[in-house]
Structure formats: C-alpha cells, structure tokens
N, C-alpha and C positions, 0 to 999 in steps of 0.2 A: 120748164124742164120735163123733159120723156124720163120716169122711173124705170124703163129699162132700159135707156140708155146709161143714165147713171150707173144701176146697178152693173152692166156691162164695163162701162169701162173701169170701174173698180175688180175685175173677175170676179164678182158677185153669182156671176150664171154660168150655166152650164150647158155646152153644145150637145151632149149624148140625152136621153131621157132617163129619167130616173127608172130603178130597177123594177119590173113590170110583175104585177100579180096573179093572183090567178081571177080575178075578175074578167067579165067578157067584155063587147064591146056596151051592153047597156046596166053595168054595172052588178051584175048579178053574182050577189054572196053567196048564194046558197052551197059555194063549196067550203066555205068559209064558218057557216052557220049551224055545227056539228049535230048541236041538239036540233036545229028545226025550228026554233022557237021563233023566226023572225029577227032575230037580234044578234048581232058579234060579240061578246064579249072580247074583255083584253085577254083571258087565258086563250080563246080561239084563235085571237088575233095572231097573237106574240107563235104561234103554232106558222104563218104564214110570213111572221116579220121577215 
C-alpha cells in the first residue's frame, strides 16, 4: 500500500500548500531570530505563527 494514496483517498491531504512563512528558499530564520542569537524560540516563533 502507497501511504499517500491511503491518506488521499480518506481526504487526509490537501491540494493548496500550507500557509507560507517568512523563511527563504534556503531556509533562513534570521527574520525570525529577533535577538540574533542563532536560535527561534517559541515567543519568536508564535510572533510568525
């Protein structure tokens, strides 16, 4: 069995893409990572949720 066929034909999936961030194409937080420190916390995060 293909698990995304499964999960398809239960409407498990979704044809749009999920809501887009502000990250780039190589994944770069630094808009993300207020202090600089390297790190996201969840208060920086939940700022982007």
């Amino acid at each position: 069995m293909n698990p995304d066929e499964v999960n398809a034909s239960l409407g498990l999936t979704k044809s749009e893409p999920s809501k887009s961030t502000n990250l780039n194409a190589n994944g770069d937080l630094s808009s993300v990572d207020t202090n600089g420190n390297g790190r996201v916390t969840i208060q920086e995060a939940k700022v982007y949720a």
